[in-house]
N, C-alpha and C positions, 0 to 999 in steps of 0.2 A: 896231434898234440895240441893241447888247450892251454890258451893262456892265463894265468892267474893273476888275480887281483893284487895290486900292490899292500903291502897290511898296510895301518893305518896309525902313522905315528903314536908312541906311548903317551898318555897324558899325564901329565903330573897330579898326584894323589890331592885331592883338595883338604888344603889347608885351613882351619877355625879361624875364623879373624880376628885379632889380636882384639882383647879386650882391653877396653878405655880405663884409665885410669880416675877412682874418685877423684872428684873435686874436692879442691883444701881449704875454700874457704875463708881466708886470709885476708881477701878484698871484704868480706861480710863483715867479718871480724873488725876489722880496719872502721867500717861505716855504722856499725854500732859501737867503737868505740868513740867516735866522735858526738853520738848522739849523746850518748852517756856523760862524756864533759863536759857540752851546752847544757843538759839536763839539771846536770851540779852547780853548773854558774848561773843560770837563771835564778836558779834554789836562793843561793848567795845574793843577787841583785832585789831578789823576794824581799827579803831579811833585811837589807840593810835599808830599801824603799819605803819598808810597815813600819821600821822601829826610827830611822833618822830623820825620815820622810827627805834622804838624798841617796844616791847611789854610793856602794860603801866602794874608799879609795883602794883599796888593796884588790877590784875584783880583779883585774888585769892580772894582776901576780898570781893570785887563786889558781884562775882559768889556765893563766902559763903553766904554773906547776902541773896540777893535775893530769895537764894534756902532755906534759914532759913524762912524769913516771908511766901514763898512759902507752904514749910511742914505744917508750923503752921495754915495757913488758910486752908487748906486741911481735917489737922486733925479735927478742928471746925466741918467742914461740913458732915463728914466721922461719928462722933457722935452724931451731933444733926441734922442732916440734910443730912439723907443717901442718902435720894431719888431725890438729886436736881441734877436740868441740869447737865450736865458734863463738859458741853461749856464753862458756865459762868466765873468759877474762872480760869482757864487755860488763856481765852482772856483777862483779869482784867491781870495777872500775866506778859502776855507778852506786854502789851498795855503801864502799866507802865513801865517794863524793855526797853521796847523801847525810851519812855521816856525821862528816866534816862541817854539812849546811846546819844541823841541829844544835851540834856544841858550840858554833859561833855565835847559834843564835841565843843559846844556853850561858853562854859568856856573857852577853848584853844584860841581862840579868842577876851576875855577881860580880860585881866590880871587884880586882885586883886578884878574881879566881880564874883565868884564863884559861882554857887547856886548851883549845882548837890548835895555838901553835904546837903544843907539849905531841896532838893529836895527826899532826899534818908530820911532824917528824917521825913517827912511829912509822903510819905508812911509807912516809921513803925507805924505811927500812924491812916494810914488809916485801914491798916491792923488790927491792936487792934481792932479796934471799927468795923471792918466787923469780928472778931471774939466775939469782945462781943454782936453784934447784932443776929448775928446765934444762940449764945449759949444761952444768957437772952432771946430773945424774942421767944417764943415758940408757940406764934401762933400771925400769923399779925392781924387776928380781933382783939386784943387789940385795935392795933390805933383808931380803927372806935369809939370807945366808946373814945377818946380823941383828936378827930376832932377839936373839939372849943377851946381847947387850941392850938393846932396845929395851927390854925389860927391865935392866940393871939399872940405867940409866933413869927410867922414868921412876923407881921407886925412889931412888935418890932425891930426885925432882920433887918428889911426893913429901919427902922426909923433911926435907931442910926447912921450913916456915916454921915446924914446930918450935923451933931454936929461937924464933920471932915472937914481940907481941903480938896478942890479937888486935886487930882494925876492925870496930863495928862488929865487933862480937866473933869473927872468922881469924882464923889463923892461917893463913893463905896468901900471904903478902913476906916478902922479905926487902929490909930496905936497910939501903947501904951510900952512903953518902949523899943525900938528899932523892937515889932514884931508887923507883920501887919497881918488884919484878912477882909478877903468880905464877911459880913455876906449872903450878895442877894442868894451866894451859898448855904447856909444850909436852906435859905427860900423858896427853888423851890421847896426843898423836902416835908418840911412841910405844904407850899400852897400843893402839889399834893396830900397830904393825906388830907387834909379838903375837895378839889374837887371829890375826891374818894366817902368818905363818905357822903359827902351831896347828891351827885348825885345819887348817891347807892340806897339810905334813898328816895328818889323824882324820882325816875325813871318814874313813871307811870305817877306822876303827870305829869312831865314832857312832857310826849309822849300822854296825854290824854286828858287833861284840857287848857285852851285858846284860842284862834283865829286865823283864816289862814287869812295869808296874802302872794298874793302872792305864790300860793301854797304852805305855809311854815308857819305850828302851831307855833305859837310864847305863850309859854305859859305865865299865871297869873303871875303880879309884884310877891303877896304873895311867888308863889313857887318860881321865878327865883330871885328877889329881894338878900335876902343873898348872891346869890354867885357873883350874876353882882357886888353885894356893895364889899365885900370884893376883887374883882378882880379890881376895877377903883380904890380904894384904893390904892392897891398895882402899877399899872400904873402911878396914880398921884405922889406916894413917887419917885418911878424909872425917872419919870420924869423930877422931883426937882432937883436928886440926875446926870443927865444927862447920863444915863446909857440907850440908845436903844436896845443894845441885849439883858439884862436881860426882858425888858420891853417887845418885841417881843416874847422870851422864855414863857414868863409868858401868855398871850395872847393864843400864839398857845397850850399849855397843855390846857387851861382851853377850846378851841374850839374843839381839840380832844378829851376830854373827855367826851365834850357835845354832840356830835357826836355819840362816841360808846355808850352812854348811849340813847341816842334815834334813833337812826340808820337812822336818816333822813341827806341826800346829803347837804339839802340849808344850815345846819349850817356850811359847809366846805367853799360853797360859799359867807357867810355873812360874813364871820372870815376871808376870805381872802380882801372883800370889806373893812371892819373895819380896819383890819391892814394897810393897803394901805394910805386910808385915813388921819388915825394918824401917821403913819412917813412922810406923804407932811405936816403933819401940823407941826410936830415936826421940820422934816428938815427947814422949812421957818423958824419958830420961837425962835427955838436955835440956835447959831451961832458956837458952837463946832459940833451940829451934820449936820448944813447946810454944813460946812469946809469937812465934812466928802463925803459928796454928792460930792459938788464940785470937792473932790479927783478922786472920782468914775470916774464922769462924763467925767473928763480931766485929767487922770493917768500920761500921760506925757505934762502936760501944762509947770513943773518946767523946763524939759528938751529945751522945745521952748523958752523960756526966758535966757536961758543960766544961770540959777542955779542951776543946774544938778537932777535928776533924783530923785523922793520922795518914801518914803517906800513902797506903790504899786505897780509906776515904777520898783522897784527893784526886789520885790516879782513876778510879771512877766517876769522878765529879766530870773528870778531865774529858775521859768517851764519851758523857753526855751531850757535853758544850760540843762539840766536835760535830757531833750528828752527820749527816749523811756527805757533806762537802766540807767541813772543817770552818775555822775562823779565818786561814789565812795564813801562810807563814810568818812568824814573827809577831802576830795578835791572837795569841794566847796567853793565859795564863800559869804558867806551867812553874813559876818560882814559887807558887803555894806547895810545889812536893815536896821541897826540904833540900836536905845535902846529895841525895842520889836522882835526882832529875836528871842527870848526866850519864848514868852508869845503869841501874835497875830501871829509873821508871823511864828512860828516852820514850819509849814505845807509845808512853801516855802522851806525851809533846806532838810525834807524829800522828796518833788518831787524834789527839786536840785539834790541831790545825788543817790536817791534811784530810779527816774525815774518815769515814768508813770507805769512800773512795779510795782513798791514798793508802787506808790499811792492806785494802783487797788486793790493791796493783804493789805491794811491799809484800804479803805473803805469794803470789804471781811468782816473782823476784827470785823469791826464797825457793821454791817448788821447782822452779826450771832450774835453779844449781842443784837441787840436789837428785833430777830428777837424768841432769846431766852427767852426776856420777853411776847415777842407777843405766844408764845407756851404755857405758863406758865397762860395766860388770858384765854385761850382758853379750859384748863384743870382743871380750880379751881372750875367749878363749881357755884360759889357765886358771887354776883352781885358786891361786895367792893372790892373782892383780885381780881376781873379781871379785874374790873377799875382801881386799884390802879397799878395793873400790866403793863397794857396799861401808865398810865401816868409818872411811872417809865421808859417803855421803851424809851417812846417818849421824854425822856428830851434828852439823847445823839445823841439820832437822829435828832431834831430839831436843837440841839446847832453845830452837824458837818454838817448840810447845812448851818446854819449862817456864820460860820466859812468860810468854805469849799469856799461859794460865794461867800465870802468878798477878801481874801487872791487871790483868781483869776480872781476878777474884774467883776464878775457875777451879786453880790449886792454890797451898800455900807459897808463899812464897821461897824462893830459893838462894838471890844475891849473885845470878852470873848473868854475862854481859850478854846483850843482843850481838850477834855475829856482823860484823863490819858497823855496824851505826852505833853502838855507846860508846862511850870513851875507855879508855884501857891499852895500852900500850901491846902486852901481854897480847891480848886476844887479837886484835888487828892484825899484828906476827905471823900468830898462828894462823891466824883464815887463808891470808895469803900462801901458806906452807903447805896446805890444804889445800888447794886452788890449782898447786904447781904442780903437786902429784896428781890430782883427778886429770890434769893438763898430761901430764906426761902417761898416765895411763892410758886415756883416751885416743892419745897418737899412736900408742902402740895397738890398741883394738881396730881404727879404722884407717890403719896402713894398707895398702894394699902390699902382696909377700915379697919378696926383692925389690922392694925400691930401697933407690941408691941414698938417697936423704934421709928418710926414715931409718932402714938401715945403718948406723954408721958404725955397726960391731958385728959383727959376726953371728955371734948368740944373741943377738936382739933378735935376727931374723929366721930363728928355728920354729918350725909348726909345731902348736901346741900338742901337748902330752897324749892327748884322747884323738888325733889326727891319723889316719892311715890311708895309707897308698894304694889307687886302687890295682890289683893284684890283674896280673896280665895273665892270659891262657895261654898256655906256650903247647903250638898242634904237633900232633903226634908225626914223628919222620916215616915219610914210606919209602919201604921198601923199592930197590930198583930190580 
């Protein structure tokens, strides 16, 4: 009889090793914010050095503040929002403190017209509400389930100025006890969440159902119906109200969204056809925004008639002097633009002084926030937070081409605010509002799945719609 080998202990099945969880971020986030607030107070010490030839007494208080709303939106995100961009609040941070260096310095130049304080209070309160939107909303699918109020809501918004005079020719201001409010502001945001979610909600429909014309599926009134009604809506009031840039704004979101939602080219082309169309028709038909053309067209017509030179005139004179590194902050000439040096032309102040330079590294600025919501679409997953994400991105981007080609004679002009740096109460609000959803989207795209922080709901941490499990072979039993 032979002896046998002992068998050889069972080994345990080898195990994948645990994968590491992304980095959050938070310390980066933390050290560009801090850059960002020396960035602004230096700005500030600039200004008050060119224009007093002393250091202005208030920089202390500036730099305190700033660095206080600073910390505080930080922390927001740090606890309810570990995992978002790192980009986002840092560019918000510095975009306003820049800001804030212009209209101070904008102030020095109209004695007893002050706004930098009027402009420094806004932000604390953009601030607040981009911390209570981090903190309260805890997961953006909320909105999608309150789309139609959203809509309600923003036409309202839309509606009430008419009831107002106009201000410089626009109807778009309501004012009530000495404060003034541009609703159209908070109704871009609330129109781009009803276009989120409807389109979201009709996607297929969309891209599947009606008739080519033109090489170009033009779907069923039934599916497109709502959003064309509620968006000519919104056109016809802005029209009323003679506000073109909001009107254009409004137009281009609802084209790019329609866009990313069916990934076909000709609605880029149609939307540009349509836009076209309706400001020749506008421009002919209103005579503040034909005035406006006119400007365009013949920037220096007032200078040929010897009545000297008009706000756009100036606004170009202003990129020239400027040239490749600027005059300097606070040595320019920037009080020849008039009443809106503050508001429309800021943009001519900063390529005055700061140069083609400072223009380059300010659209830089602009590019990496929007380009930080275009990451953030890309990563969610879900069909609502990447459209929604997209149409958040697309509003700062759209409004600083409007901008951008108005102020240097590119397009006509349009009368809305550069995003973070003109003055405007209204718009500061919003961007921040903006900031805190692209923020809370973002968290929820570059979570990793069961974390305990990120997760603080249950239905925040479900796998997206289009997710499937991979399917196990289960082997056939044999026979004994």
């Amino acid at each position: 009889m032979t002896a046998t080998a002992p068998a050889a202990p069972a080994r345990p099945a080898d195990t994948p090793p645990p994968v590491p969880l992304p980095p959050r971020r938070r310390g980066t986030e933390l050290g560009l914010l801090v850059g960002a607030v020396f960035i602004s107070v230096c700005g500030y010490l600039a200004v008050g050095a060119a224009t007093g030839h002393a250091l202005p007494a208030g920089a202390a208080k500036y730099g305190a503040g700033l660095g206080a709303l600073a910390l505080l939106a930080h922390l927001a995100v740090r606890l309810r929002a570990p995992y978002a961009d790192p980009l986002l609040l840092p560019i918000a941070v510095l975009l306003n403190g820049l800001g804030l260096v212009l209209i101070f310095r904008l102030d020095l130049e109209t004695p007893g017209k002050h706004a930098a304080p009027a402009q420094l209070v806004w932000s604390t309160v953009g601030v607040g509400l981009f911390t209570g939107v981090v903190v309260l909303l805890r997961d953006h699918r909320a909105l999608q389930k309150r789309a139609s109020l959203c809509a309600a809501l923003a036409l309202l918004l839309m509606v009430a100025p008419i009831l107002f005079p106009a201000v410089n020719g626009a109807k778009i201001w309501i004012r009530v006890a000495g404060l003034s409010l541009q609703p159209g502001e908070f109704a871009k945001v609330l129109i781009t969440v009803f276009f989120a979610a409807y389109l979201a909600a009709n996607r297929s429909a969309l891209d599947v159902t009606g008739r080519t014309v033109w090489s170009l599926r033009v779907p069923t009134g039934r599916v497109l119906g709502p959003v064309v009604a509620i968006w000519l809506v919104s056109v016809g009031v802005l029209v009323l109200e003679r506000d073109l840039g909001t009107s254009l704004l409004f137009f281009g979101i609802f084209v790019v969204l329609l866009y990313v939602a069916t990934g076909r080219v000709g609605w880029l082309a149609a939307g540009l056809l349509l836009a076209a169309a309706g400001a020749a028709a506008v421009a002919t038909l209103e005579p503040h925004v034909h005035g406006r053309v006119a400007d365009w067209l013949h920037p220096f017509a007032g200078t040929a008639a010897g009545e000297g030179p008009g706000q756009l005139a100036q606004s170009l004179f202003a990129f020239a002097a400027g040239g490749l590194l600027g005059t300097g902050l606070g040595q320019g000439d920037s009080q020849l633009i008039g009443f809106a040096m503050k508001s429309d032309f800021v943009l001519a102040t900063f390529g005055e002084e700061l140069g083609l330079a400072g223009l380059t590294a300010l659209f830089v600025l602009y590019a990496l926030l929007v380009g930080c919501g275009f990451r953030a679409a890309l990563g969610i997953g879900e069909p609502f937070g990447g459209l929604l994400a997209v149409g958040l991105a697309a509003l700062p981007a759209v409004q600083v081409f409007v901008i951008a080609g108005g102020v240097m004679g590119l397009i006509p002009l349009t009368g809305m605010a550069m995003p973070f740096l003109a003055q405007g109460g209204s718009s500061v609000v919003t961007n921040w509002i903006i900031v805190a959803l692209l923020a809370r989207i973002s968290d929820r795209a570059r979570a990793p799945e069961g974390d305990p922080v990120a997760c603080q709901k249950p239905e925040a941490c479900r796998k997206p719609e289009n997710h499937r499990e991979p399917e196990t072979r289960r082997e056939p039993e044999t026979r004994r």
